[in-house]
KEGULO-422688 format. One line per 10 residues: number of its first residue (from 0); for each residue y, x, z of C-alpha. Coordinates in pm, 1 decimal, decimal comma. Example, Ala and Ser with C-alpha at 12.3 -4.5 7.8 and 13.67 -1.06 7.14 Angstrom:
! KEGULO-422688
0 = -450,0/1230,0/780,0  -106,0/1367,0/714,0
! end
This chain:
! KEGULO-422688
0 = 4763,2/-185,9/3122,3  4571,1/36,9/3333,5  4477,0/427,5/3259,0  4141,4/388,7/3227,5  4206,5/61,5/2984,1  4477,8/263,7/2738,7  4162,5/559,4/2714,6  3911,6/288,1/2609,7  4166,8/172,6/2371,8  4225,8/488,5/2240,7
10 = 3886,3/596,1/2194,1  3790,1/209,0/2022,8  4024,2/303,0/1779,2  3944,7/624,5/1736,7  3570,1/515,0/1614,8  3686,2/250,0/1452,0  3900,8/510,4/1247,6  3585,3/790,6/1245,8  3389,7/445,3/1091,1  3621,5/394,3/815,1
20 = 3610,6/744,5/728,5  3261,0/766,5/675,1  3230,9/438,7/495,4  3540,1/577,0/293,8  3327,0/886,3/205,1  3147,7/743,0/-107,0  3244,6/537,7/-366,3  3062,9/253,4/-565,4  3042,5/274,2/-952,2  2849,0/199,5/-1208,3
30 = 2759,7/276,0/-1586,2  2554,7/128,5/-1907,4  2705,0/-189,8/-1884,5  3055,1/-371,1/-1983,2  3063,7/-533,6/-1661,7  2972,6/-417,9/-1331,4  2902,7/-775,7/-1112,7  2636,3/-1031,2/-1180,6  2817,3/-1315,4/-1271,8  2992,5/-1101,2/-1554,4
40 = 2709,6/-893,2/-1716,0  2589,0/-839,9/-2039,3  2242,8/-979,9/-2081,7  1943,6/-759,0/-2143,8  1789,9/-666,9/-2489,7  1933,6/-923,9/-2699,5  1723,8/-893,0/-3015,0  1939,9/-1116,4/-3260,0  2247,3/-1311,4/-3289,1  2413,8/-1615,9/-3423,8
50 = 2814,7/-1702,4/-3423,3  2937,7/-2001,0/-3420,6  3272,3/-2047,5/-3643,6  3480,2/-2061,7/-3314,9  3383,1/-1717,6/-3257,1  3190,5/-1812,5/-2955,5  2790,4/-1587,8/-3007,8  2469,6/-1666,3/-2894,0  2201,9/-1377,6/-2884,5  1833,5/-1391,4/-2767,1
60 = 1650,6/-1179,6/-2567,3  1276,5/-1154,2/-2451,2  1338,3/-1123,1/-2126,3  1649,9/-1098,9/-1886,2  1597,4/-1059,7/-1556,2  1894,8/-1324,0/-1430,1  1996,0/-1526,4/-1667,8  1869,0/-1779,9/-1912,4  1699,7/-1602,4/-2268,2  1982,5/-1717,5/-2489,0
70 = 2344,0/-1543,9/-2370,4  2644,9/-1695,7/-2445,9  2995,6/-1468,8/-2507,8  3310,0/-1514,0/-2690,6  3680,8/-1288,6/-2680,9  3452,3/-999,4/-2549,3  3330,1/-1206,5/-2217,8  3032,5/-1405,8/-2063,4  3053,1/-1780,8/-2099,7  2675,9/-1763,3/-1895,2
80 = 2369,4/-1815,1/-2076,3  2107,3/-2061,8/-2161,7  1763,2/-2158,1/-2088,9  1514,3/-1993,6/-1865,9  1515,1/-1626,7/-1874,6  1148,1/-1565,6/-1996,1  1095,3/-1839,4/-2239,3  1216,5/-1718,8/-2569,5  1085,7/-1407,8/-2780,9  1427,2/-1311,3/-2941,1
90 = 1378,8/-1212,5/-3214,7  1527,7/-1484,3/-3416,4  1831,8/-1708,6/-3343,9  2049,0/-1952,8/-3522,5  2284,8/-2270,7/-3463,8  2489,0/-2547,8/-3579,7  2790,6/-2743,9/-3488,5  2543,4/-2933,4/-3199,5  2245,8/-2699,9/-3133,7  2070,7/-2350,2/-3115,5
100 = 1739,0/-2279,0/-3262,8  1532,0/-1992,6/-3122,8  1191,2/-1897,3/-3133,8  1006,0/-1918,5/-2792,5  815,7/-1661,0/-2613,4  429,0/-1618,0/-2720,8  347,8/-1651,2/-2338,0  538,2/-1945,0/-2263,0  380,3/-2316,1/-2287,8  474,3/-2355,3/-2654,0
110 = 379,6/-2016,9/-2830,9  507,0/-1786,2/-3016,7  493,7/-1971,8/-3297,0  725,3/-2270,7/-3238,5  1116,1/-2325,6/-3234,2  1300,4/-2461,2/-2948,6  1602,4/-2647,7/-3001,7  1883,7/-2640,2/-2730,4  2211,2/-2888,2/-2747,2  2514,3/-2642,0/-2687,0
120 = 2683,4/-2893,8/-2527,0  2458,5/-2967,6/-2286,3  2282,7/-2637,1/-2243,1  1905,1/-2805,3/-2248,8  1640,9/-2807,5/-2466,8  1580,5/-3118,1/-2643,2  1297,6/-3077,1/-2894,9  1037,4/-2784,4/-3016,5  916,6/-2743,4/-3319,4  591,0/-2588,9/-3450,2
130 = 620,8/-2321,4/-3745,4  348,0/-2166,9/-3689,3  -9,5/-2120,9/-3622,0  66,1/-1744,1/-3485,5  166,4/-1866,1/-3142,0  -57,1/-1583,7/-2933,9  80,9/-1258,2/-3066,8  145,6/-985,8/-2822,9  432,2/-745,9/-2872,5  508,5/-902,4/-3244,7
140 = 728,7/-1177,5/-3351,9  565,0/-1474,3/-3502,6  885,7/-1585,6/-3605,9  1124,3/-1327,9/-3806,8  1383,4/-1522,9/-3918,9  1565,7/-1893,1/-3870,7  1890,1/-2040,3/-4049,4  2027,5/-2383,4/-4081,2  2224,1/-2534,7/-4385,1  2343,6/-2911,8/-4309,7
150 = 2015,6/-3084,7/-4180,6  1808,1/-2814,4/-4261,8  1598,1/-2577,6/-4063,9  1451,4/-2225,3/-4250,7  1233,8/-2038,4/-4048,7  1031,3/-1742,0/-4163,5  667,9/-1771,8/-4090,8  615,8/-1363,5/-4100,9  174,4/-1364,8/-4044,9  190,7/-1675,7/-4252,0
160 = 390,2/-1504,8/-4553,9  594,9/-1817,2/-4599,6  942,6/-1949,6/-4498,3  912,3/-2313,6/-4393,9  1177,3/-2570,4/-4408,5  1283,9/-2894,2/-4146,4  1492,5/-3092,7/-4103,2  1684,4/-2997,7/-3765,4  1502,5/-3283,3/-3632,8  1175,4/-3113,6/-3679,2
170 = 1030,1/-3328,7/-3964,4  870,3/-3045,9/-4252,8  996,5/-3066,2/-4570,5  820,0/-2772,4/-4742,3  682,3/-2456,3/-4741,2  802,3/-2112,4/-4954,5  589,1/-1897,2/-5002,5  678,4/-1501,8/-4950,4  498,6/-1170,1/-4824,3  589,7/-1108,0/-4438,7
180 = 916,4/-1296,3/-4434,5  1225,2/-1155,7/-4224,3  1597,7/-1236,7/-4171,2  1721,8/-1581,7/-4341,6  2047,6/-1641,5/-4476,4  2197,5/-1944,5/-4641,8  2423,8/-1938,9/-4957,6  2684,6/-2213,9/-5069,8  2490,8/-2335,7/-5339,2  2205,7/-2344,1/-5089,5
190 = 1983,1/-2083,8/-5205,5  1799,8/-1920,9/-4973,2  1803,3/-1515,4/-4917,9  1479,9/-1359,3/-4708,7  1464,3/-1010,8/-4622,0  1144,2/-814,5/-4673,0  1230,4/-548,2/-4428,1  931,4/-336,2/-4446,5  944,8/-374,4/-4842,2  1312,2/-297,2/-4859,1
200 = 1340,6/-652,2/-5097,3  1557,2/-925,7/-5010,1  1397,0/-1220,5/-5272,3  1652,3/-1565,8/-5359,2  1522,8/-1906,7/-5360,6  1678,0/-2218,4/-5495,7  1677,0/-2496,9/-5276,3  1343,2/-2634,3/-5390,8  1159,3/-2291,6/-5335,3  1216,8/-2187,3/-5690,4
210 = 1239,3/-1777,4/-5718,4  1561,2/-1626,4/-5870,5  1725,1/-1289,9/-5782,4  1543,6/-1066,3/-5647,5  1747,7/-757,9/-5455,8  1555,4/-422,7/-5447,9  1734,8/-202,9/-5220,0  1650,0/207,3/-5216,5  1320,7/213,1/-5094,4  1393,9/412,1/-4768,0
220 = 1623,6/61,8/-4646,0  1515,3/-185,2/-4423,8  1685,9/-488,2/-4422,6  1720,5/-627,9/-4074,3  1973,4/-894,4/-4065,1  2121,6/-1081,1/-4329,4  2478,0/-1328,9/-4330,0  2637,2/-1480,0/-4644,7  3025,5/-1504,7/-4635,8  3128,6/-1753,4/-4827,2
230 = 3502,2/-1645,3/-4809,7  3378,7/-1367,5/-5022,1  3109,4/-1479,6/-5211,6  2854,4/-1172,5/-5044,9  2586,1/-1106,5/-4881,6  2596,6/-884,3/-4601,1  2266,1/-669,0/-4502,5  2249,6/-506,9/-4203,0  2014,6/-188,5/-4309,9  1793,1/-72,2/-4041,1
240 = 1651,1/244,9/-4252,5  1826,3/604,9/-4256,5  2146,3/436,3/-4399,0  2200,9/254,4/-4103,7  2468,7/50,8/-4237,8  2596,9/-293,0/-4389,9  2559,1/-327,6/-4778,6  2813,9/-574,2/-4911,4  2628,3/-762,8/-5284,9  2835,0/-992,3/-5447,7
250 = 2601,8/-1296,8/-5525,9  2840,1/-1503,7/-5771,7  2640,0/-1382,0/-6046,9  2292,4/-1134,1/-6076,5  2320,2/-962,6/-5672,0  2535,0/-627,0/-5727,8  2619,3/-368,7/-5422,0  2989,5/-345,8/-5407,9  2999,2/-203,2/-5095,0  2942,5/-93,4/-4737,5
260 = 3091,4/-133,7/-4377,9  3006,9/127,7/-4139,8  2928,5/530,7/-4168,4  2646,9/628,1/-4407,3  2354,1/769,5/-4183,8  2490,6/579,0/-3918,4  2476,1/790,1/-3517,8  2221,8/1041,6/-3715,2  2563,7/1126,2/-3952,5  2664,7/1503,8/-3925,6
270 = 3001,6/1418,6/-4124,1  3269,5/1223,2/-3869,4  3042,2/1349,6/-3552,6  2721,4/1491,5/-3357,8  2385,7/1383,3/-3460,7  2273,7/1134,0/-3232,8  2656,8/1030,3/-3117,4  2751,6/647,2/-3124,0  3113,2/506,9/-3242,7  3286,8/184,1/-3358,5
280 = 3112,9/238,7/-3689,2  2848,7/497,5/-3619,7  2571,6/217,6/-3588,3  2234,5/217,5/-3447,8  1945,6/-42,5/-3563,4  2176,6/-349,2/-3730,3  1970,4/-648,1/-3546,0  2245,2/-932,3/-3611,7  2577,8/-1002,4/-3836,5  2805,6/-1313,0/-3804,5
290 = 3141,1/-1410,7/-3864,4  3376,6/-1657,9/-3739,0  3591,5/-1903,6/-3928,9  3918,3/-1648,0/-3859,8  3660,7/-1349,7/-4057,7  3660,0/-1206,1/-3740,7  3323,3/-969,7/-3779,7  3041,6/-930,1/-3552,7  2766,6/-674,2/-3512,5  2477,4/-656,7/-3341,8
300 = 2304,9/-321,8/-3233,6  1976,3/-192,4/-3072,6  1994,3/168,6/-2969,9  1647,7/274,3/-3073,3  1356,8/330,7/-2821,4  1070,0/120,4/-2820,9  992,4/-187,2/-2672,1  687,9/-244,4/-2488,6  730,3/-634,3/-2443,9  1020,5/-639,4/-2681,6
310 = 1237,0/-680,0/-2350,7  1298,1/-322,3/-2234,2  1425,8/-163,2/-2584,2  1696,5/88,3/-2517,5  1975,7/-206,9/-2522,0  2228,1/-374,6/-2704,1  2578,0/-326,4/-2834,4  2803,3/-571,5/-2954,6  3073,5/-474,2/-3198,2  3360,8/-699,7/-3300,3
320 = 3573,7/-647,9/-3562,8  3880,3/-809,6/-3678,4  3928,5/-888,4/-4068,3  4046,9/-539,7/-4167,0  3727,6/-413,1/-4007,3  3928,2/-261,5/-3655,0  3747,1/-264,9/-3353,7  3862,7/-529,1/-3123,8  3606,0/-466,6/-2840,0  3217,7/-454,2/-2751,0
330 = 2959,1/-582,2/-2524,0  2706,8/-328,3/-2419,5  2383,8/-365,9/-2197,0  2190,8/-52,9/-2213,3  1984,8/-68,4/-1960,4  1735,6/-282,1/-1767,5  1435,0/-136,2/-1609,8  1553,5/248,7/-1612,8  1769,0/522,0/-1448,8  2005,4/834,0/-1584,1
340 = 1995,7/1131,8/-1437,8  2344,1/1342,0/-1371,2  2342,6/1662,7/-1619,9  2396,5/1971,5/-1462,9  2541,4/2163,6/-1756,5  2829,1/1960,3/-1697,8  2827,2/1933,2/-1343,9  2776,0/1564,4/-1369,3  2972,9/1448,9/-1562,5  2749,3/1345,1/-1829,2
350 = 2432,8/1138,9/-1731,9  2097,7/1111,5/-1984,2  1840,4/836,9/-1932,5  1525,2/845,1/-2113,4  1671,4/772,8/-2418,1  2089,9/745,0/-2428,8  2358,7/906,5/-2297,2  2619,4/839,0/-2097,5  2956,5/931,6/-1930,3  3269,2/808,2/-1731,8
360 = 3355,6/527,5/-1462,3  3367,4/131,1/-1410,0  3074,7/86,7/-1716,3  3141,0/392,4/-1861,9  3115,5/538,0/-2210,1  2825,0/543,2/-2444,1  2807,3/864,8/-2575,2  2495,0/875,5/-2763,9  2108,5/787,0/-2837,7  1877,6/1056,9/-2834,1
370 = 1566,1/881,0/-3045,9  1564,0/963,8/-3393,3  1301,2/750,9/-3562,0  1300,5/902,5/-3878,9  1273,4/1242,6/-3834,1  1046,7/1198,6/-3526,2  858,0/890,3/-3642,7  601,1/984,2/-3374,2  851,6/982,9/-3054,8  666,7/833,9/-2806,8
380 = 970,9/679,7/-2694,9  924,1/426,0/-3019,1  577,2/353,4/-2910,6  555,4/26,5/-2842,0  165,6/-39,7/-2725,2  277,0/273,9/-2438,8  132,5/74,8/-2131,6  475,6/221,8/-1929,0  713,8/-45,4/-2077,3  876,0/221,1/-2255,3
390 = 986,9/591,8/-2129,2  1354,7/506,3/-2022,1  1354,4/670,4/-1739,3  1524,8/997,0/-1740,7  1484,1/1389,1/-1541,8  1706,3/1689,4/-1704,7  1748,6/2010,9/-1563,4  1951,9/2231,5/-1738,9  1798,6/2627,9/-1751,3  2030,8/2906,5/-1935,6
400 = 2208,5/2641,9/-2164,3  1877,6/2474,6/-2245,4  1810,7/2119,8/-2158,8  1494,3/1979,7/-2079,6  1463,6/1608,3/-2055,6  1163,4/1424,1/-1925,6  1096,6/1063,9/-2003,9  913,4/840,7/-1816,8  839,9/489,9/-1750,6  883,6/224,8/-1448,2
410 = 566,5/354,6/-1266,7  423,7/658,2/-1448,1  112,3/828,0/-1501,8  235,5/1013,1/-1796,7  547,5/1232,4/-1830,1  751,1/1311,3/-2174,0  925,0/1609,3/-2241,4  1170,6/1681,3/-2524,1  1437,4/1940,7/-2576,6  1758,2/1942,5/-2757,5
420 = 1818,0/2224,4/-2990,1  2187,1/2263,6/-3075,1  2130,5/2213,0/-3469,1  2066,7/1857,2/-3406,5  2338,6/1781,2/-3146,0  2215,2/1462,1/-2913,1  1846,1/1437,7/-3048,2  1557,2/1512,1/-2816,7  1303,9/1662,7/-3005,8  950,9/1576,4/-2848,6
430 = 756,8/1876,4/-2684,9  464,7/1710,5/-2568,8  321,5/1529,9/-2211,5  165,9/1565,8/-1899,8  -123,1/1463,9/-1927,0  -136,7/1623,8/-2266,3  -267,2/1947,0/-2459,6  80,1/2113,9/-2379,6  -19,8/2129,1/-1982,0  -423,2/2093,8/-2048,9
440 = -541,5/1853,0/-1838,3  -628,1/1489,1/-1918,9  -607,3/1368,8/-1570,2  -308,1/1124,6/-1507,6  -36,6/1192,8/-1267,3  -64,1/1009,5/-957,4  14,7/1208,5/-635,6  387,1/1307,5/-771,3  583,1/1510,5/-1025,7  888,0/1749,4/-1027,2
450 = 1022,9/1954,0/-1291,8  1300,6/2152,4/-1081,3  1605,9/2341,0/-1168,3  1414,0/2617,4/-1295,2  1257,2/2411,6/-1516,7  897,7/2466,6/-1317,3  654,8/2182,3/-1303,4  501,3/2003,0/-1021,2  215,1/1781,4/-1053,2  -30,5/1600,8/-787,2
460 = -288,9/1570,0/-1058,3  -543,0/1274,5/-1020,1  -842,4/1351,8/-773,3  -751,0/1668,5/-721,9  -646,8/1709,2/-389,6  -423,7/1971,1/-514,7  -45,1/2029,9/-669,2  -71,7/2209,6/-988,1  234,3/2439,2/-1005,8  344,4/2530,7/-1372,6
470 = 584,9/2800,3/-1459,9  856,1/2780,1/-1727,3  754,6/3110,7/-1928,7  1071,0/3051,5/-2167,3  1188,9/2911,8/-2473,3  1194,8/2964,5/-2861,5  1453,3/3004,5/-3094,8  1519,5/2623,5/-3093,9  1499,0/2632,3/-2747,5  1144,6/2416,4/-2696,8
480 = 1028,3/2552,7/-2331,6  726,9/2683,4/-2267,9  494,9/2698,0/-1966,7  193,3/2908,4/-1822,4  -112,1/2804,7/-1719,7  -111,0/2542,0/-1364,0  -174,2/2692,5/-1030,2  -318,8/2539,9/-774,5  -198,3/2472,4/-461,3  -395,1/2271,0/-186,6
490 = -219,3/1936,3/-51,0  -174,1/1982,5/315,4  -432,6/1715,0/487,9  -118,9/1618,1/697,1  4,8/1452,5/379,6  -280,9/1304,8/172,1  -301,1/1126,6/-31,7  13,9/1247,5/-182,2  259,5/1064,8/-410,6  550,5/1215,5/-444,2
500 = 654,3/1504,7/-529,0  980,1/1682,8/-500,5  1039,3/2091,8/-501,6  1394,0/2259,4/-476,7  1392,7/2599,1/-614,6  1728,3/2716,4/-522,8  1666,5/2682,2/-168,7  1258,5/2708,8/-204,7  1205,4/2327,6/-72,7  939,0/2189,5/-122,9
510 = 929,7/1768,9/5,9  614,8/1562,9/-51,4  580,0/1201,0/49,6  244,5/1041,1/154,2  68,5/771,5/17,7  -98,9/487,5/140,1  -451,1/574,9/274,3  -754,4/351,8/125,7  -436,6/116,2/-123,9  -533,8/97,2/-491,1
520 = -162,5/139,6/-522,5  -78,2/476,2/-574,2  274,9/434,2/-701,5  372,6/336,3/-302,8  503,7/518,7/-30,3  398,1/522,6/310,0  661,1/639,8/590,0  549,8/1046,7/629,0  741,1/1279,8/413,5  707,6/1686,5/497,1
530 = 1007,5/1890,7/425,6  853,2/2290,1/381,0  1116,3/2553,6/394,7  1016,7/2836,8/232,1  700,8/2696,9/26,1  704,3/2962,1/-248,0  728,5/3241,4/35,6  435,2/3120,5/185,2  491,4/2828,0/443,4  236,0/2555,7/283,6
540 = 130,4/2456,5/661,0  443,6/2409,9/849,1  665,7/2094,2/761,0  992,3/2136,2/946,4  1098,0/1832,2/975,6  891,2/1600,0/891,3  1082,0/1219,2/821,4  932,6/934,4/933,9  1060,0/654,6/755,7  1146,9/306,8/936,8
550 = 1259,5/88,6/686,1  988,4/-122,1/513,9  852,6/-20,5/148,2  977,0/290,5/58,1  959,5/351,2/-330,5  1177,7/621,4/-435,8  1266,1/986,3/-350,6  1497,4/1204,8/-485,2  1728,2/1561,3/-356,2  1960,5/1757,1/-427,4
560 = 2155,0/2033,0/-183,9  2009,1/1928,7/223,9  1969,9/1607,2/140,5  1722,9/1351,8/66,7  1748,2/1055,4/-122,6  1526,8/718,2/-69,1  1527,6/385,1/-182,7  1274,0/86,6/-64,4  1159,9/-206,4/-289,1  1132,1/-579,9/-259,3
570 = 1398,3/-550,3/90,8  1750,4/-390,7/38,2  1968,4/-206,8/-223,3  2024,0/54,2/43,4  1960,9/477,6/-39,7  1974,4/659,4/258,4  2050,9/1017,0/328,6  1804,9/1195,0/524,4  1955,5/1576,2/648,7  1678,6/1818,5/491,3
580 = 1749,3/2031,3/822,4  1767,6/1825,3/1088,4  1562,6/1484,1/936,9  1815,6/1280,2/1025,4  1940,2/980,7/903,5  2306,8/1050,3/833,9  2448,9/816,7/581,3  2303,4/471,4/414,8  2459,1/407,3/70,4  2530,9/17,4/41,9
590 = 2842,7/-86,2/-117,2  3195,2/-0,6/-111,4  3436,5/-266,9/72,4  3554,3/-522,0/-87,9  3134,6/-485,6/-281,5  3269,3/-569,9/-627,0  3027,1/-395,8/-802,5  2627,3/-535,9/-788,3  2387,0/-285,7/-706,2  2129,5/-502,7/-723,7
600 = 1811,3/-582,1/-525,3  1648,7/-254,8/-444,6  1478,3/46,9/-687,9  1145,7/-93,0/-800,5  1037,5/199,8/-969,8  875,6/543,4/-897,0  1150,4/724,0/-1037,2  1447,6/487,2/-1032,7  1685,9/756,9/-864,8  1829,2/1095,3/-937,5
610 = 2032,8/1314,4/-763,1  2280,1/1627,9/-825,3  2540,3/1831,0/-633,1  2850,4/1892,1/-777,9  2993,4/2245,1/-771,0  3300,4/2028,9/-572,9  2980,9/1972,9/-284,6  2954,0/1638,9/-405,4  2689,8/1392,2/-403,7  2632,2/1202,7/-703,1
620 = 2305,1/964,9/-667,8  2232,5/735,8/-998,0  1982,9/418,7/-954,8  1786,6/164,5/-1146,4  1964,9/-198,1/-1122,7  1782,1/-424,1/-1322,7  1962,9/-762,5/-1224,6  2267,4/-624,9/-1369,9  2133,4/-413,0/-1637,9  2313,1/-112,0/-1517,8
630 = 2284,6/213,0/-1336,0  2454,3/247,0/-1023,5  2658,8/539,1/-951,8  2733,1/635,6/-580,6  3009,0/955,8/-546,5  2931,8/1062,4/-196,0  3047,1/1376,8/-16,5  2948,2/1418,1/359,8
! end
């Protein structure tokens, strides 16, 4: 081999090695979700259950992004799912030894009001029935409650105040009457148990719609789910008020509470943990209870935070539980259409969404919720007619020990804040909006928004033509910020219309992104984006660099240290790193080799990543996947 062949080789090998190290400088992770690939996931917003005696569980869901509506698990793992994945409305699921019954979607062809029957064998549906005349409801379930006992079908008719009755063929039999019918459960005499959850009642019926026992729980409970065990002769009620726990009645003779499963008060208890923290028994909103034919127990929970379209609640958690009551594992999909942003009081290690908490690796660990719907009954967060699909989206910046979280949703006009004050552990206690009385202005937020690490805001308020810059002032002796009055900045013309927003304080950098000129669409970015050094010194005219972006459909910005984060919707997954110095391009985030975790499609949100830099220099960068109902976690030091 010649000289000049042996340098060629040398130096091929040498970028081939320079190429692995760079690829080798980030790492692919993710968190909010058991498993991290597609084929593997937990399914989105399951909204109730049903478990078949072989242990094998069905849940429904409103909407899942890529799978069918009904998801099938069993030994803590997907068996895939059924149906198509926007068909159903979820809120009401049973089965039998040859079918599942669920209620369908109001949008789909059949209404809200009708029953579709689907052969587990098979996977298909074979035959809808009609309950009810309530098939057009919007953001309500038509149908509350469904259970089968041999050939029979119960399903509660909630806006009809009656439970009707089928045979599982679909032929009526007869009608019940009861006010705003709920959960359904089955007895072995046959007698049928339906939960009044906003009455706190759960009323008996004989077989031919005769009353008997009625159960009047403490009027603060809602009963949300019901199951008989007929190992045990009780009914078990998941309670979906302050208690947030199962009451055990024995039903053998007039109903009597003989006990409970799970901690009194539930995540809000201040006994066995923090306020707000989740655990094996610390449950959230009980939406589903089964058992198998081994008493192994199942659980069904909805961390609380609203659900615009009953799809994009703040997830589901799946607790099994062996016949002593030990956890044996869980199933967990917290998020869908949302993104967590790394804390800085703990240098990233813990990450807070819009509503939950996380921390950890490879799915990580569910720390805790941060809605409390009972002491803040007003929480926008529980709102669900908010036109945002629900404020899941999460900013924190962290300013002398206090924490300030902002909530928003997919693409946002409105911004929530909410602060944690240390005599209520997890809970974010609501502070007010922008728009809102707290910043004065009514006009909604559409050329960008920052709150930095001083806890400053940054607003492109609508029609303005300006940023409005607004101070953090301080915070009271609970530690709820404060801010003074906006001022007003000009937008450079170089950048209208502006639509992003993004303003580092420590090294006074300020980034804005342009809009598209003359587009109705002012959650999109153009290509231009104007890095400012020195902004609050006085250099509002002189971007150095500006970043012209070449990859097509640029949605989301974020930075932290000298770099900027973007991600681009409806083309690739990919973030890439632009050099806040320079404006180059010096890193694209993909996917780790061998790409075993999915990172989805792309960010198709406004705010669907954050950024922070580790005191180790650092890089982490969360985003929004909503295929896998996760949030990806890239580790990335340059």
């Amino acid at each position: 081999m010649s000289t000049k062949r042996i340098q060629h080789a040398f130096f091929g090998a040498v970028i081939a090695l320079i190429a692995t190290v760079c690829h080798a400088q980030y790492t692919t992770d993710w968190l909010a979700n058991t498993f991290g690939t597609l084929a593997s996931h937990v399914g989105n917003a399951a909204r109730s259950m049903w478990v078949a005696p072989e242990g094998v569980i069905y849940t429904a869901s409103f909407w899942d992004e890529n799978e069918g509506g009904i998801a099938v698990y069993q030994n803590g793992q997907s068996l895939g799912s059924i149906g198509i994945h926007n068909e159903l409305q979820g809120g009401a699921i049973t089965g039998n030894a040859t079918s599942i019954f669920a209620a369908m979607q109001s949008g789909s062809a059949y209404g809200g009001g009708a029953v579709g029957r689907y052969n587990r064998a098979t996977r298909q549906r074979d035959l809808v029935i009609n309950v009810s005349t309530w098939n057009k409801v919007s953001r309500a379930d038509a149908i509350t409650g469904l259970a089968t006992a041999g050939s029979l079908l119960y399903a509660s008719d909630f806006f009809g105040n009656r439970v009707r009755v089928f045979t599982t063929d679909g032929a009526w039999q007869q009608d019940i009457g009861v006010m705003s019918p709920g959960a359904l459960a089955l007895d072995s005499s046959g007698n049928v148990w339906v939960a009044r959850q906003s009455a706190g009642v759960i009323a008996e019926f004989s077989p031919a719609g005769a009353p008997l026992n009625t159960i009047q729980m403490p009027a603060t409970s809602r009963p949300s789910a019901l199951y008989f065990d007929a190992s045990s002769n009780r009914l078990m009620v998941g309670d979906e008020g302050p208690d947030m726990n199962i009451k055990l009645y024995d039903v053998s003779g007039p109903p009597t509470l003989v006990g409970t499963f799970g901690v009194q008060g539930g995540y809000l208890d201040t006994t066995s943990g923090i306020k707000g923290q989740v655990g094996d028994k610390r449950f959230t909103r009980i939406a589903g209870i089964g058992k198998d034919s081994t008493g192994n127990l199942y659980v069904l929970n909805n961390p609380w935070g609203g659900g615009w379209d009953l799809g994009r609640n703040g997830g589901i958690d799946i607790h099994a539980y062996d016949s002593a009551g030990n956890l044996q594992w869980k199933l967990q999909s917290l998020n869908f259409e949302a993104v967590a942003a790394p804390d800085p009081a703990t240098d990233g290690a813990y990450f807070y969404s819009g509503t939950n908490v996380y921390t950890g690796t490879a799915g990580g660990t569910f720390v805790a919720n941060t809605v409390d719907p009972f002491s803040y009954p007003d929480d926008p967060r529980l709102n669900v007619n908010d036109t945002q699909r629900n404020e899941h989206f999460g900013q924190l910046v962290s300013v002398g020990g206090n924490r300030i979280l902002v909530a928003s949703g997919q693409n946002p006009a409105i911004f929530y804040f909410f602060h944690f004050d240390p005599a209520k552990g997890y809970i974010a206690t609501p502070d007010g909006s922008i728009p809102g009385p707290t910043f004065n202005t009514t006009r909604p937020i559409t050329g960008g928004f920052c709150i930095d690490s001083k806890g400053d805001v940054w607003a492109g308020l609508d029609r303005t033509n300006h940023i409005y810059h607004y101070p953090l002032t301080g915070f009271d002796g609970n530690g709820k910020p404060m801010w003074g009055a906006g001022i007003t900045l000009p937008i450079p013309q170089s950048i209208r219309p502006l639509t992003r927003i993004v303003y580092l304080a420590d090294t006074d950098t300020m980034i804005l992104a342009q809009g598209i000129a003359g587009s109705p669409d002012w959650t999109a970015i153009h290509a231009r984006i104007e890095v400012y050094h020195g902004w609050s010194a006085g250099n509002t005219t002189r971007p150095d660099p500006v970043i012209n972006l070449t990859s097509a459909n640029p949605k989301s910005i974020t930075a932290t240290g000298n770099y900027l984060f973007v991600g681009y919707v409806h083309t690739v997954p990919n973030i890439d790193a632009f050099n806040l110095t320079t404006g180059h391009l010096d890193a694209t985030l993909t996917n780790t080799s061998p790409a075993t975790v999915d990172v989805g499609n792309d960010v198709d949100s406004m705010y669907g990543l954050r950024a922070y830099l580790r005191s180790t220099g650092e890089y982490v960068i969360t985003k929004d996947n909503y295929n896998g109902s996760s949030i990806i976690v890239y580790r990335w030091t340059p």
